[in-house]
N, C-alpha and C positions, 0 to 999 in steps of 0.2 A: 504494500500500500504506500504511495507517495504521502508528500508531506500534504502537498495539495488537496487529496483526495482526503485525508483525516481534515485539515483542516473543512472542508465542504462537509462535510459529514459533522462535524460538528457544529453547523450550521451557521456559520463565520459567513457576510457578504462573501461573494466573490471578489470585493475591490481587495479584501483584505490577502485573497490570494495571489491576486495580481502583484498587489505592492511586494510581498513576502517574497515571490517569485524574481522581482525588479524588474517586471513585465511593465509596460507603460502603455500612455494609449496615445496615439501617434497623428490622431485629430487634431483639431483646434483644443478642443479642450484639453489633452493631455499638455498643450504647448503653451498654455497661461493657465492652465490648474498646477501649483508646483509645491501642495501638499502634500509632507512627506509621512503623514498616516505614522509616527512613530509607537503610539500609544496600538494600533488597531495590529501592527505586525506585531508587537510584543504578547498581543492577546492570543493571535494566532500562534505564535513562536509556543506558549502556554501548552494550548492545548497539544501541538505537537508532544513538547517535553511527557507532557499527561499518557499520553498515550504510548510511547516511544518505551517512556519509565514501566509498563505493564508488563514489556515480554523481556528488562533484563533480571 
């Protein structure tokens, strides 16, 4: 299972997977939105660890 995929499973937007990823969005708005979401990847990062920490 990706990190991706647990994050979405945990039901984390998908921006938060984008960000985590440092997937950008390549419109206009990716190009004057230049929020770096640090608070929403640490939540995802989270749940990662959460899940990650289960199978050692």
């Amino acid at each position: 299972m990706t990190a991706a995929t647990i994050v979405q499973a945990a039901r984390l937007p998908v921006d938060y997977v984008k960000a985590l990823l440092n997937h950008n969005d390549k419109g206009v708005t990716g190009i004057y939105a230049r929020w770096h979401i640090f608070e929403e990847k640490r939540e995802a990062t989270k749940v990662i660890a959460k899940h990650v920490g289960g199978f050692l």
